[in-house]
C-alpha positions as CSV (number, residue, x, y, z in Angstrom):
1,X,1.3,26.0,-36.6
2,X,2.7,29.1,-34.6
3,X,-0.1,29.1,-32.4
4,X,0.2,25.7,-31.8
5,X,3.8,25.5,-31.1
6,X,3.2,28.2,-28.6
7,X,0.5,26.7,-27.2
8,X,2.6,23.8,-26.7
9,X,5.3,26.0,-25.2
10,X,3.0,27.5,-22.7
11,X,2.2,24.4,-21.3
12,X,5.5,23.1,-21.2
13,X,6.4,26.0,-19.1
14,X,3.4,26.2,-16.7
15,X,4.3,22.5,-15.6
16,X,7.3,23.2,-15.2
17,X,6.5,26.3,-12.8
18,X,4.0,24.3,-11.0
19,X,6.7,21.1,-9.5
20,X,9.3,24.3,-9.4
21,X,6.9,25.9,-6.8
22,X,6.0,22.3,-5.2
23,X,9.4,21.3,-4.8
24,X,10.4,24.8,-3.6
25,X,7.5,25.4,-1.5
26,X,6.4,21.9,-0.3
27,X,9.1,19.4,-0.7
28,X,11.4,18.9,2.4
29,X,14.8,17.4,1.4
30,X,16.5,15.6,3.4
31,X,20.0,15.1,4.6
32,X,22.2,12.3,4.3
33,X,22.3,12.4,8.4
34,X,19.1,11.7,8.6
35,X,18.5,9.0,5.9
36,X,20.9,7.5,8.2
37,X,19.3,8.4,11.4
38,X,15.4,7.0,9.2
39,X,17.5,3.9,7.7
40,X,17.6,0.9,10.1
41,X,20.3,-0.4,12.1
42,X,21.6,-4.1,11.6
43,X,20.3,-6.0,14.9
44,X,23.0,-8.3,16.5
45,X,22.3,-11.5,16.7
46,X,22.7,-11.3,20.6
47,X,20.0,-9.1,20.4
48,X,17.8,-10.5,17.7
49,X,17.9,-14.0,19.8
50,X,16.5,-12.5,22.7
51,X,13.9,-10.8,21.5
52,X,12.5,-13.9,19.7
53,X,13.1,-15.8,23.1
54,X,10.9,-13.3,24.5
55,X,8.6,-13.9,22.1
56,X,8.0,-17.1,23.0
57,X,10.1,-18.8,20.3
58,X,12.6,-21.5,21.2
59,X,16.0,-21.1,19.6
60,X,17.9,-24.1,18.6
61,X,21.9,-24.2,17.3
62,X,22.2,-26.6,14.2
63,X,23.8,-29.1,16.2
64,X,21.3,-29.0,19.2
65,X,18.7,-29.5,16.3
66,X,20.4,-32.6,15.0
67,X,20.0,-34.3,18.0
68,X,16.3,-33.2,19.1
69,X,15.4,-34.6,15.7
70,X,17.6,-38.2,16.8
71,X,15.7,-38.1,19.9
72,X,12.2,-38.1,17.9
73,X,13.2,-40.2,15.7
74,X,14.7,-43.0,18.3
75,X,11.3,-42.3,20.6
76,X,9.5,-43.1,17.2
77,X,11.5,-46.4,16.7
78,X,10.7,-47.3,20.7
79,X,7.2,-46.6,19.9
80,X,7.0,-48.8,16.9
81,X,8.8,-52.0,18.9
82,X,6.0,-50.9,21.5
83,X,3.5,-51.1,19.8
84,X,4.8,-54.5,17.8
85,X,5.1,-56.1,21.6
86,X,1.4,-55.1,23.0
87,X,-0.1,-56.7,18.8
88,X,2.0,-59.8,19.7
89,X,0.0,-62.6,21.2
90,X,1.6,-65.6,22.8
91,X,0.2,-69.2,23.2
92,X,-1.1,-70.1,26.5
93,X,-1.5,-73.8,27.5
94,X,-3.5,-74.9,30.7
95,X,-3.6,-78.7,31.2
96,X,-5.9,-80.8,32.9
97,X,-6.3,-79.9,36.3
98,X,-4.6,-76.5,36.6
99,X,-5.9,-74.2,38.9
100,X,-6.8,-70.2,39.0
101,X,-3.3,-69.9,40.3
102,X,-1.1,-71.8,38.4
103,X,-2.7,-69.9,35.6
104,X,-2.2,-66.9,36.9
105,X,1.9,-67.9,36.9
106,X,1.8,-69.3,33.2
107,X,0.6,-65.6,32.4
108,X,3.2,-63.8,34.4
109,X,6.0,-66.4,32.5
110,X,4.6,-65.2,29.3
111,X,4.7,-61.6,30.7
112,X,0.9,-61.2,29.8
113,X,0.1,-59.9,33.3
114,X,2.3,-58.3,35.9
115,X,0.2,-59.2,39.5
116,X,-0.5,-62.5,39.9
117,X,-2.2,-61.8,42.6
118,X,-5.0,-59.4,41.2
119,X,-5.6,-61.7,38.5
120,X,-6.5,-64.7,41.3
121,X,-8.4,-61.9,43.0
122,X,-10.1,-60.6,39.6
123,X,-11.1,-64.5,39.1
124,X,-12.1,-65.2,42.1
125,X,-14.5,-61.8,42.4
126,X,-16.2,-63.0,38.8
127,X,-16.3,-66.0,39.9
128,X,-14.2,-67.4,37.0
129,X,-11.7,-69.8,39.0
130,X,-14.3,-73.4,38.8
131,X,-15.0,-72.2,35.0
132,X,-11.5,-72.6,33.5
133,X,-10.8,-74.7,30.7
134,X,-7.9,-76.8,29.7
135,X,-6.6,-76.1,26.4
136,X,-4.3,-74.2,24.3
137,X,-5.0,-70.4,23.4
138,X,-3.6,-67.4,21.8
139,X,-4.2,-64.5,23.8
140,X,-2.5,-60.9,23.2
141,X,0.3,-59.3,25.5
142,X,-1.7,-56.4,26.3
143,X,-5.0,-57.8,26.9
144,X,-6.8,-57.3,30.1
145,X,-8.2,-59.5,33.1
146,X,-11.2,-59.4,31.1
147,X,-10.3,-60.3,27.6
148,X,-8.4,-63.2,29.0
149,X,-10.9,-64.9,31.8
150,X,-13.2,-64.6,28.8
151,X,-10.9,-66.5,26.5
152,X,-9.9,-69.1,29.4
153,X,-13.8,-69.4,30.4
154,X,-15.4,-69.7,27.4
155,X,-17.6,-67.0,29.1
């Protein structure tokens, strides 16, 4: 049990000489200074705003967020009332003897078409105007000279 004990002992000590020497030899303490000096600084929030800025990053106060977020959503709302006007079709009645023309002013009334005038000239060019027939039709807001000769024309 002796030799054990001292065994024990010897080992105890030889670790303990070994960090001893480390930490005397090797380890480099350091000074409140420079844990100071290593630690980092606080940045300022003048200073932590531009460097994101220069970064590329765009920088919103809470209240200048609020309202790009109104703006979306009103643009949104636009969009939807939009697109609700160009799905909406209207009626469109020709009678009996109604000309390229007068056609052309029934779909500017129903705000189908903007220019009359290319309309006649669209007409004319496809040689639409003798081809129109009297009647009643539903034709979209935001269809084109196209969609609607071929509608009017049965073409």
């Amino acid at each position: 049990m002796k030799s054990t004990l001292r065994s024990y002992s010897l080992g105890m000590m030889t670790a303990t000489l070994l960090l001893g020497g480390y930490f005397l030899f090797f380890y480099e303490s350091t000074t409140e200074e420079e844990v100071e000096e290593h630690h980092e600084k606080p940045i300022r929030t003048d200073d932590a705003l531009s460097l994101l800025r220069e970064d590329g990053y765009i920088i919103f106060t809470q209240e200048e967020l609020e309202q790009f977020e109104q703006n979306i959503k009103h643009k949104e709302e636009k969009s939807e009332e939009y697109d609700q006007q160009e799905k909406q079709s209207v009626t469109l009645k020709i009678e009996r003897g109604m000309n390229t023309t007068e056609v052309g002013d029934a779909l500017v009334e129903l705000n189908i078409i903007d220019d009359k005038d290319a309309f006649i000239t669209f007409m004319e060019k496809h040689e639409y105007t003798k081809s129109i027939i009297y009647g009643e039709y539903d034709i979209k807001t935001d269809a084109t000279y196209e969609e609607i000769a071929s509608i009017i024309t049965n073409k």
